[in-house]
DRENDO-1510 file (C-alpha; in Angstrom, 1 decimal, always signed):
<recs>
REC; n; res; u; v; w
REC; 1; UNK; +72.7; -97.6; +133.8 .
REC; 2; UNK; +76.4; -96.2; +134.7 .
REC; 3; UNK; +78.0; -93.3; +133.9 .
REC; 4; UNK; +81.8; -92.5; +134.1 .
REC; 5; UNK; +83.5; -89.7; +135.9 .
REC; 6; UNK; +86.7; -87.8; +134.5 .
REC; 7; UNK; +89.9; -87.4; +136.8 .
REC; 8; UNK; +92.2; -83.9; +137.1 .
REC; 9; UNK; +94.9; -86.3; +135.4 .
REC; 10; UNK; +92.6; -87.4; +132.3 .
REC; 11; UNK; +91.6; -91.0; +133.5 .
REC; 12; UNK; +88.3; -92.0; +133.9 .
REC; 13; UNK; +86.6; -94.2; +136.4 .
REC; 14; UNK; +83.2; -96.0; +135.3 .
REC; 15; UNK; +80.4; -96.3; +137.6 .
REC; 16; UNK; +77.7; -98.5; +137.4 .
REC; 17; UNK; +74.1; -98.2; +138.8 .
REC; 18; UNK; +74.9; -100.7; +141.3 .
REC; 19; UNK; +78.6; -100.1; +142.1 .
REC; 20; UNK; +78.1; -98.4; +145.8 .
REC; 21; UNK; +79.4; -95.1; +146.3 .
REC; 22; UNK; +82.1; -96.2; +149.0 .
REC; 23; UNK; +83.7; -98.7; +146.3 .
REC; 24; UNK; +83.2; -95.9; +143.5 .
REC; 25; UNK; +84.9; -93.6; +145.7 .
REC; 26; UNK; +87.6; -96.0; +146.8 .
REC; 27; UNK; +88.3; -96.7; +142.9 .
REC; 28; UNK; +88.3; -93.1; +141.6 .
REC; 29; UNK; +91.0; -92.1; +144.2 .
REC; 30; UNK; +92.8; -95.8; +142.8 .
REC; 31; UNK; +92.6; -94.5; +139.0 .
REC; 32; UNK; +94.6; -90.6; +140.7 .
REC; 33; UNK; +97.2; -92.7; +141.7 .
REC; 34; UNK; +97.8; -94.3; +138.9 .
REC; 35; UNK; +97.5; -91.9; +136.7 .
REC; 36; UNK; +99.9; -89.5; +138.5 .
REC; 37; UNK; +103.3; -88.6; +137.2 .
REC; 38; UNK; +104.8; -89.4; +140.3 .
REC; 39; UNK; +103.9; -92.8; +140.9 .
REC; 40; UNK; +105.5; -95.9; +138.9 .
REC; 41; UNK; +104.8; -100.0; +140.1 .
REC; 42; UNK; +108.4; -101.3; +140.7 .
REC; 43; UNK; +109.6; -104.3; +139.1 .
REC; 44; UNK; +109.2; -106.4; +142.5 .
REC; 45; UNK; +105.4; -105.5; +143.0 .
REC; 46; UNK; +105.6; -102.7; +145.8 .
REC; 47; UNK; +105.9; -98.5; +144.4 .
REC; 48; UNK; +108.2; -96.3; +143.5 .
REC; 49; UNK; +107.9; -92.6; +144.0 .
REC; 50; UNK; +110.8; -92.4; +141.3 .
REC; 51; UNK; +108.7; -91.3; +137.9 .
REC; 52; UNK; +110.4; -92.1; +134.8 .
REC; 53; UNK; +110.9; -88.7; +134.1 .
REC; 54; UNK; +113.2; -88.5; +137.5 .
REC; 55; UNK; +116.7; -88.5; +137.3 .
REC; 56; UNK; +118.8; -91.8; +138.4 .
REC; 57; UNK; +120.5; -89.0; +141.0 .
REC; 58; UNK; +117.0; -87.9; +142.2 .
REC; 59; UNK; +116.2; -91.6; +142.7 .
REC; 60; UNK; +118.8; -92.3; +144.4 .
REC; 61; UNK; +119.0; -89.7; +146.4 .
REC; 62; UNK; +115.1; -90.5; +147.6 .
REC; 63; UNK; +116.3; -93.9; +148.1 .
REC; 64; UNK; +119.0; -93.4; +150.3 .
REC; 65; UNK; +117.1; -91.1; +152.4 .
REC; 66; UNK; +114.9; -93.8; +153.4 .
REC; 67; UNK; +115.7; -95.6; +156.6 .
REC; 68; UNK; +117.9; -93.2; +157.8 .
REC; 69; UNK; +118.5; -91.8; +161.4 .
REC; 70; UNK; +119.2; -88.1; +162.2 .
REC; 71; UNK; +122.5; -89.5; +163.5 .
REC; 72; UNK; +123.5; -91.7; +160.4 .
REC; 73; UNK; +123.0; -89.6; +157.6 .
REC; 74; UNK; +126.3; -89.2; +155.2 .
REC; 75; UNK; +128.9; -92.0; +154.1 .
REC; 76; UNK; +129.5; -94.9; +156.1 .
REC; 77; UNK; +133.1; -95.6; +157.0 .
REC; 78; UNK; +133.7; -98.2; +153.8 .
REC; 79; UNK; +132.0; -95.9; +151.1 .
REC; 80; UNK; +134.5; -93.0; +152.5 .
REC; 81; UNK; +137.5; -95.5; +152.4 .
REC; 82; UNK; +136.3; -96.6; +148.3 .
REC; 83; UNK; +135.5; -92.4; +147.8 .
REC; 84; UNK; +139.5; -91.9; +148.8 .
REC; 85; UNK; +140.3; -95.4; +147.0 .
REC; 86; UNK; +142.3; -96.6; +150.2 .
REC; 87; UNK; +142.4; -100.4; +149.1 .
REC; 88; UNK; +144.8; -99.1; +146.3 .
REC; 89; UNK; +147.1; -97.6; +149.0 .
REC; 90; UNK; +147.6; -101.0; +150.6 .
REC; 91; UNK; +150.2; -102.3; +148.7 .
REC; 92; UNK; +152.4; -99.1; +148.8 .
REC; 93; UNK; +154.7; -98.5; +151.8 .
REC; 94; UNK; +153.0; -95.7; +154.0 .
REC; 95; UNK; +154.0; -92.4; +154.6 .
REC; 96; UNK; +156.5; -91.9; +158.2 .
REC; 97; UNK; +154.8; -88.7; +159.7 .
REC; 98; UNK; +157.3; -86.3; +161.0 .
REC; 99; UNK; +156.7; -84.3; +164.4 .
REC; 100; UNK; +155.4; -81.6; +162.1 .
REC; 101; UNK; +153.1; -84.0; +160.8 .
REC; 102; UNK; +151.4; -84.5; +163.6 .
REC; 103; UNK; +151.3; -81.0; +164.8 .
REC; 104; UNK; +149.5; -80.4; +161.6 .
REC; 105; UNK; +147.1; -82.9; +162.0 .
REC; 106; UNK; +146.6; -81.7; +165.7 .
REC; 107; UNK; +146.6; -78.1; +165.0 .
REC; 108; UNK; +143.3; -78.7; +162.1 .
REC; 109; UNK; +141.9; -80.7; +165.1 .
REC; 110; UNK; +141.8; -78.0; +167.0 .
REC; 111; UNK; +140.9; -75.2; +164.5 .
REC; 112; UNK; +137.4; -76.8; +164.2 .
REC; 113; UNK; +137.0; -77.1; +167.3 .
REC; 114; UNK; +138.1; -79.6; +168.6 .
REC; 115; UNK; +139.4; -80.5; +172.4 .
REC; 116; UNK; +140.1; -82.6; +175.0 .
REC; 117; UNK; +137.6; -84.7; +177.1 .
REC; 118; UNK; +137.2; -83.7; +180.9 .
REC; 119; UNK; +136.1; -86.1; +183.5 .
REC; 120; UNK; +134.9; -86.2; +186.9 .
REC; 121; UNK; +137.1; -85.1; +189.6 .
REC; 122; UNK; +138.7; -88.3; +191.6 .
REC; 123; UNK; +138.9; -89.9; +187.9 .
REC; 124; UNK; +142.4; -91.0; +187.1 .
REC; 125; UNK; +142.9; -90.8; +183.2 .
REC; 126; UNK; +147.0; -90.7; +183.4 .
REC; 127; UNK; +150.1; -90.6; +185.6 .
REC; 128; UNK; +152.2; -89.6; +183.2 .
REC; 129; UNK; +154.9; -87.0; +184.2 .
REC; 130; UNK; +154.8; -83.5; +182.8 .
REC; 131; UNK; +157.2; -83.3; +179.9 .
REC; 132; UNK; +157.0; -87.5; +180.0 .
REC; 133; UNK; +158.8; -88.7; +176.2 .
REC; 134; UNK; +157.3; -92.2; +174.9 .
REC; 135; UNK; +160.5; -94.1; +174.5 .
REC; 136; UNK; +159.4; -95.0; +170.5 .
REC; 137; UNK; +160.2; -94.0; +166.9 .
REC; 138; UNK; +158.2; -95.2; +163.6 .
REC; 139; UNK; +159.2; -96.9; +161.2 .
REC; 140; UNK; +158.8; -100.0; +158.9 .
REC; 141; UNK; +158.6; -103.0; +159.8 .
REC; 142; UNK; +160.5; -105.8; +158.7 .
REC; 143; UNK; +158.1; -108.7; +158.5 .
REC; 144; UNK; +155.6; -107.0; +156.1 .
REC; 145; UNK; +153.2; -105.1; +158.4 .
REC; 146; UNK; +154.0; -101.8; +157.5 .
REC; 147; UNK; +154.7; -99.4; +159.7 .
REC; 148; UNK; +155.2; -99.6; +163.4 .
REC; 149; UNK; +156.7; -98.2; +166.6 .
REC; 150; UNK; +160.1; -99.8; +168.0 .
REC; 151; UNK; +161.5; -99.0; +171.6 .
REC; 152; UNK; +164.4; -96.5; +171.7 .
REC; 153; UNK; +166.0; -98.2; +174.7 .
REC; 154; UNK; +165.4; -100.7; +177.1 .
REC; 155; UNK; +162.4; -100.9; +179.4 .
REC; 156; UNK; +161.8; -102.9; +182.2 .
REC; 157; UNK; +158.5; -104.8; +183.0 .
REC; 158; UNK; +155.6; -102.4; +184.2 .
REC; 159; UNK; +157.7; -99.1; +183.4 .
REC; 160; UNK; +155.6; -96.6; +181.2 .
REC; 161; UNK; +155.7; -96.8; +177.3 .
REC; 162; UNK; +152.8; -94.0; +176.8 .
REC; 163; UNK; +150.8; -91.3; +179.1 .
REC; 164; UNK; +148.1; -88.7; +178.7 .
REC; 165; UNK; +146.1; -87.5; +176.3 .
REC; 166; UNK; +146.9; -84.3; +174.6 .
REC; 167; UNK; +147.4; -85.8; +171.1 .
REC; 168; UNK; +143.9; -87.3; +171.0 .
REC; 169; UNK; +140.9; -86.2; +169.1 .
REC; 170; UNK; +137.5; -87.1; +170.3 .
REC; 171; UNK; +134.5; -86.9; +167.9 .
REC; 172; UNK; +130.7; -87.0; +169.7 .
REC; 173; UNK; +129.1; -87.2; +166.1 .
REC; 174; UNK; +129.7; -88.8; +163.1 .
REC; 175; UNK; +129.3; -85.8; +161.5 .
REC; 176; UNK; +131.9; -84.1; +163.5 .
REC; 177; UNK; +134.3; -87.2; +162.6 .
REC; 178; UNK; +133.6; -86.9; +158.5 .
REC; 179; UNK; +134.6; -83.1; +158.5 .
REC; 180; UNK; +137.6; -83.8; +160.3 .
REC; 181; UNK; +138.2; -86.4; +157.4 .
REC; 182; UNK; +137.1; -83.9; +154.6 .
REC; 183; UNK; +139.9; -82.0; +155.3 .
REC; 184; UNK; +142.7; -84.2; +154.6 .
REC; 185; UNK; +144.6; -85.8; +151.6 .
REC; 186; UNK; +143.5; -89.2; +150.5 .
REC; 187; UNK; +146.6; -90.8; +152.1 .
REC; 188; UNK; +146.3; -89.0; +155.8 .
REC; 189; UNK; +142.3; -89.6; +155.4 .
REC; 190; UNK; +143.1; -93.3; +155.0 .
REC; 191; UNK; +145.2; -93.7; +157.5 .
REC; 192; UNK; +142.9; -91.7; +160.4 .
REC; 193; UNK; +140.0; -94.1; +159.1 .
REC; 194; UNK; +142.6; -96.4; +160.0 .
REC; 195; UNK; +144.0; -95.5; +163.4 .
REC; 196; UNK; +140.2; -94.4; +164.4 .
REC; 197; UNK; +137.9; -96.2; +166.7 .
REC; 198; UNK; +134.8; -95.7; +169.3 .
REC; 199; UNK; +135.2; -96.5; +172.9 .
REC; 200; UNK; +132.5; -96.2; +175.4 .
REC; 201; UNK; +132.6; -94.4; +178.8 .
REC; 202; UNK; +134.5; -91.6; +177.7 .
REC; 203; UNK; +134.4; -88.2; +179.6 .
REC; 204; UNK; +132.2; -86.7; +182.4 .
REC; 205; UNK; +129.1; -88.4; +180.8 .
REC; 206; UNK; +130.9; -91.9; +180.2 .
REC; 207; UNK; +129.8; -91.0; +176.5 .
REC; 208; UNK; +130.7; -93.4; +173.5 .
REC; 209; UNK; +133.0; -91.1; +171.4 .
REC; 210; UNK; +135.1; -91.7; +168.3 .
REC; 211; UNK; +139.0; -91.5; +169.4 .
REC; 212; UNK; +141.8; -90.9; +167.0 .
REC; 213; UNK; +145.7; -90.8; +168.7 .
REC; 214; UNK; +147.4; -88.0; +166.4 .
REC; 215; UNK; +150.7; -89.2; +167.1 .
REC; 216; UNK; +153.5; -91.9; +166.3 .
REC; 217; UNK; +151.7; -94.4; +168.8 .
REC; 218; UNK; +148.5; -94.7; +166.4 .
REC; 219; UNK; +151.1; -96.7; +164.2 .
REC; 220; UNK; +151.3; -99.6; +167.1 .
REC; 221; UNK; +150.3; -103.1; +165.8 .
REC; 222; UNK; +148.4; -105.2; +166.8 .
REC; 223; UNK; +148.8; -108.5; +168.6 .
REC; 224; UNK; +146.7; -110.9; +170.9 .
REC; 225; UNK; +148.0; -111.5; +175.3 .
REC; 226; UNK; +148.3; -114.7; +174.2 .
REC; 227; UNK; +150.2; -114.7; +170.8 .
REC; 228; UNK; +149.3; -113.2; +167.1 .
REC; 229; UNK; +146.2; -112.5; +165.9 .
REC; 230; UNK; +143.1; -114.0; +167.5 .
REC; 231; UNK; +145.9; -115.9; +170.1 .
REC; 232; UNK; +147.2; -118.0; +167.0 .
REC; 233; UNK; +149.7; -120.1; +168.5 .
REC; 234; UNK; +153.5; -118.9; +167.6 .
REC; 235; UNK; +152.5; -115.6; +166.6 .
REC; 236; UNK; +153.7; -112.3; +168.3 .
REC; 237; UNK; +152.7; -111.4; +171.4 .
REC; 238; UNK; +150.9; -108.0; +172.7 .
REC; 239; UNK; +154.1; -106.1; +175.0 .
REC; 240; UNK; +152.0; -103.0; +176.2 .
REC; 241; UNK; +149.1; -102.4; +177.9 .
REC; 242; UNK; +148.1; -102.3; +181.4 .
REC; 243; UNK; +149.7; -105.3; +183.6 .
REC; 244; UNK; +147.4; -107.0; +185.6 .
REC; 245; UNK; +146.5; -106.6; +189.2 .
REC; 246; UNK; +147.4; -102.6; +187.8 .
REC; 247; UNK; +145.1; -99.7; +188.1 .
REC; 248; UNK; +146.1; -98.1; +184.9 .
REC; 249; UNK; +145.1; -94.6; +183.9 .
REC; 250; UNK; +142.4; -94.8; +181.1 .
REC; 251; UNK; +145.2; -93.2; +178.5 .
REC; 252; UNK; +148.5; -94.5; +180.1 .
REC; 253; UNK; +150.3; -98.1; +178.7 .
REC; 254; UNK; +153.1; -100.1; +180.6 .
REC; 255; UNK; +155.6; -102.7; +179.6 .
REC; 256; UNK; +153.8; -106.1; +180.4 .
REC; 257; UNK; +157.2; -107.7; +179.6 .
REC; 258; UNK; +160.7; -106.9; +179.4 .
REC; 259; UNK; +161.4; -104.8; +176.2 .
REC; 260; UNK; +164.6; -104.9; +174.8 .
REC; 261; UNK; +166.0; -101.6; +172.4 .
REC; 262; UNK; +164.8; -102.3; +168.9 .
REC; 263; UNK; +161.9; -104.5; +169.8 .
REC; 264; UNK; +158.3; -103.5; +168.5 .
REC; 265; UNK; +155.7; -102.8; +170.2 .
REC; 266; UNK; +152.8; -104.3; +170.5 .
REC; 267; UNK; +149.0; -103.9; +172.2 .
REC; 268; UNK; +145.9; -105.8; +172.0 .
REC; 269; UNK; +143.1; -104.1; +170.3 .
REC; 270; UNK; +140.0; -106.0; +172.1 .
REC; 271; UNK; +141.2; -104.2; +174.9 .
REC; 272; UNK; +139.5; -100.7; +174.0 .
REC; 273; UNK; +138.2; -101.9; +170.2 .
REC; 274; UNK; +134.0; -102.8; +169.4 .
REC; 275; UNK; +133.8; -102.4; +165.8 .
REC; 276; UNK; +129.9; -103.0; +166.2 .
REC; 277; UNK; +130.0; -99.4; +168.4 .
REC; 278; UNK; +130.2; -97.9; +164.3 .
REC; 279; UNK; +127.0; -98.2; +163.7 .
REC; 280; UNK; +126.1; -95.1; +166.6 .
REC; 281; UNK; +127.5; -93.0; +164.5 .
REC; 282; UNK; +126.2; -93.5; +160.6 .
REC; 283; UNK; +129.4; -94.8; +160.2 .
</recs>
């Protein structure tokens, strides 16, 4: 003879004289489960804790909790790039910052706190002359690149194009880097997305930091040491950097060729870019 046992959510669970209590236990505390308003069976076999009276915002917002790192919590760098629609902007010619531009953008830097990076002592980061003047200006480009940086005068192989790093922001947290983000327009947002990047042994602790150049030489294009894009054969070669058999200050760039007035120039990203170094940050 059984008898049946009524839940706190109005289910019941029947028990027969020979059902043992471990397996009538087991199957009352099955039938709560089910019967609770929290619990739904997903369409691929495995739960839920979305009910159906839940909201598709509270689901989702459950969802993307899931899985997530103390570090990496907030937009990755491609859902902030579709949030300030940045793929429409790539067919427009960019904005030119002006000197006021970047003093802007370097003075918001510092009102949230940002600095510089300090390293150890014996650690040469640049040789750059006080007062030194990057022989560049920006401007467009006229084989479809956009913008770019083009030498003011002529510079002889190994002579400094760049030095020092005042005009850099350094971000230890992606949080610290999405704030900084928050606070611009779509278009400067987009473009610091752009010029951004994280490079490893950076500062006293040889830290991996995010690094953003908040001047005119963030707008210098890419090209390979050994021609174009990926050393395509024909294509444009990289003009700055550090020559070789050169001990180069971490945040100083030389001529690796002659440069002639008006020429562009150019660096090679895989020297100091490790787009998989992202992913430390959320981003």
């Amino acid at each position: 003879m059984g008898h049946s046992v009524v839940t706190a959510g109005g289910g019941t669970v029947f028990m027969s004289a020979t059902m043992s209590r471990r397996t009538a236990v087991l199957s009352w505390l099955l039938l709560v489960l089910l019967s609770s308003p929290h619990f739904a069976v997903a369409e691929n076999g495995g739960s839920s804790s979305c009910s159906s009276s839940a909201s598709d915002q509270e689901c989702s917002r459950e969802s993307d909790a899931i899985g997530e790192s103390s570090r990496s919590r907030g937009p990755t760098l491609r859902q902030l790039e579709r949030q300030r629609r940045c793929d429409a902007q790539e067919d427009e010619e960019r904005h030119i910052y002006t000197q006021e531009d970047w003093e802007r953008l370097r003075r918001l830097y510092r009102d949230q706190g940002g600095t510089t990076v300090e390293y150890p002592e014996g650690e040469v980061m640049s040789v750059a002359p006080p007062g030194f003047v990057p022989p560049m200006v920006a401007r467009q480009t006229a084989d479809g690149k956009g913008r770019g940086i083009f030498a003011t005068r002529n510079i002889t192989k190994g002579s400094m194009t760049y030095g020092g790093k005042d005009n850099y922001a350094f971000f230890s947290t992606g949080e610290a880097f999405r704030r900084f983000v928050g606070a611009l327009s779509d278009s400067e947002a987009c473009d610091v997305m752009m010029w951004a990047w994280p490079q490893v042994n950076m500062g006293r602790d040889f830290e991996t930091l995010i690094v953003v150049l908040l001047d005119s030489n963030s707008l210098q294009n890419h090209a390979s040491k050994n021609g174009g894009h990926g050393g395509l054969k024909g294509g444009q070669v990289a003009n700055t950097g550090c020559p070789r058999g050169m001990e180069c200050g971490m945040f100083d760039e030389y001529a690796l060729i002659d440069i002639r007035e008006g020429d562009e120039f150019l660096c090679d990203y895989d020297d100091f870019f490790d787009a998989d170094l992202w992913e430390e940050f959320g981003l």
